[in-house]
VOGU-3710 file (C-alpha; in Angstrom, 3 decimals, decimal comma):
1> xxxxxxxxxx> 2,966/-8,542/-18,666  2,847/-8,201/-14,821  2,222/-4,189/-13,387  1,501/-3,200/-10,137  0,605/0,899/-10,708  0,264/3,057/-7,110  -1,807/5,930/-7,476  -3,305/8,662/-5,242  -0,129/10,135/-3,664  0,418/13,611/-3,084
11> xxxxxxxxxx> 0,294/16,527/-0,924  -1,590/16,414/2,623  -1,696/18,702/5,808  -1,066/16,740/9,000  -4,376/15,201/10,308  -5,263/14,489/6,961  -6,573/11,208/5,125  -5,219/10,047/1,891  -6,005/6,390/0,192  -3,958/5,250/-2,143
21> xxxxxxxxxx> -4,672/2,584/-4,692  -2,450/-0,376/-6,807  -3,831/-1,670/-9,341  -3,019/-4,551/-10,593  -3,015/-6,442/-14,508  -0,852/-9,250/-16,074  -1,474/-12,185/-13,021  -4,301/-13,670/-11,098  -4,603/-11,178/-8,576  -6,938/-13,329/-6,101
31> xxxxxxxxxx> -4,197/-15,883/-5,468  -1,627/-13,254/-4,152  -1,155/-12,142/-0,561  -1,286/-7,868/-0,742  1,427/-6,097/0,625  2,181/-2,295/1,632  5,453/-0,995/1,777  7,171/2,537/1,764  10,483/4,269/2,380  11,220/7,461/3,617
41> xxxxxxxxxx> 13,798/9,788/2,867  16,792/8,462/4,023  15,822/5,323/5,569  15,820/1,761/4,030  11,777/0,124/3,185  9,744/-0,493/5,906  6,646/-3,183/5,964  3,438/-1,969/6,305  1,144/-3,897/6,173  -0,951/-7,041/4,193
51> xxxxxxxxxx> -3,859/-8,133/3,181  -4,363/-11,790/2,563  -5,966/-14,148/-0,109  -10,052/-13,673/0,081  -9,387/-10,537/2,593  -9,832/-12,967/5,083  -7,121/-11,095/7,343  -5,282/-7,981/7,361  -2,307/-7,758/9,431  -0,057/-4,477/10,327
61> xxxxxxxxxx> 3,002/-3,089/11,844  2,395/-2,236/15,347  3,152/1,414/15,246  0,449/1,973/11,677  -2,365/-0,252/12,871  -4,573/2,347/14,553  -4,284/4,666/11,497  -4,128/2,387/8,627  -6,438/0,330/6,937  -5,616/-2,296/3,819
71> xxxxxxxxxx> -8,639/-3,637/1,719  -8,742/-5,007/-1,528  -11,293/-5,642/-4,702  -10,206/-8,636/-6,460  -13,285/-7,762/-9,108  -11,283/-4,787/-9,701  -7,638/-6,037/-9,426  -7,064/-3,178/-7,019  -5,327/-3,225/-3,775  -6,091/-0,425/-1,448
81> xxxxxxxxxx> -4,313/1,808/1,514  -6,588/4,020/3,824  -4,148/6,242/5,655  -5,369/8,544/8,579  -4,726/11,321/11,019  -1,788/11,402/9,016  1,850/12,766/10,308  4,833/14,126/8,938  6,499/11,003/9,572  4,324/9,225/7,028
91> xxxxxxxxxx> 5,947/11,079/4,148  7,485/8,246/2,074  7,222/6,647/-1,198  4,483/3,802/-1,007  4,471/0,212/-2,688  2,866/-2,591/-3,137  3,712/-6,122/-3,801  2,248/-8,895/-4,567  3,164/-12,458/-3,352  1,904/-15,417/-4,614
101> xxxxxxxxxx> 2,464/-18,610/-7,324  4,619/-16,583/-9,408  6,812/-15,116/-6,858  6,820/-11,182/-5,935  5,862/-8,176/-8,351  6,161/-4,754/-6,783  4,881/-1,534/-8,056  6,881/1,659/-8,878  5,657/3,501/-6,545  3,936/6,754/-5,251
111> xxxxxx> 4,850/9,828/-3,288  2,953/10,770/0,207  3,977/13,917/1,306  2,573/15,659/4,469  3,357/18,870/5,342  1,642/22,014/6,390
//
């Protein structure tokens, strides 16, 4: 059985750092490109960023980049999101998905709020 579980959301002040974690179980984890996603309230899922097979690159939207940092430990099964000097504009659900030789899994999710 494929899962994808998100964990280490919650509560931050602005400036804060947060890093969130998916682990994964059920699939071959090494052969699947890494993704981060989220959606804020309101707004439709935005692409954050990826990691690729091997960590050989990492690759980000333009506007996270400088803040955000995606690694991985494929001993582990465990995709991971370093988030940064973070703003109030980060608050979203996060996700990750997978992509790979069985097509896309995505997780359920986890909560980033940060407010003062």
């Amino acid at each position: 059985q494929v899962q994808l579980v998100e964990s280490g959301g919650g509560l931050v002040q602005p400036g804060g750092s947060l890093r969130l974690s998916c682990a994964a179980s059920g699939f071959n984890f090494r052969a699947y490109i890494m993704n981060w996603y989220r959606q804020a309230p309101g707004k439709e899922r935005e692409w954050v960023g990826v990691i690729s097979v091997n960590s050989y690159s990492t690759n980000y939207v333009d506007s996270l980049k400088d803040r955000f940092i995606i690694s991985r430990d494929d001993a582990k099964s465990t995709l991971y999101l370093q988030m940064n000097s973070l703003k109030s504009e980060d608050t979203a659900v996060y996700y990750c998905k997978a992509h790979g030789p069985g097509g896309d899994f995505w997780g359920q999710g986890t909560a980033v709020t940060v407010s003062s």
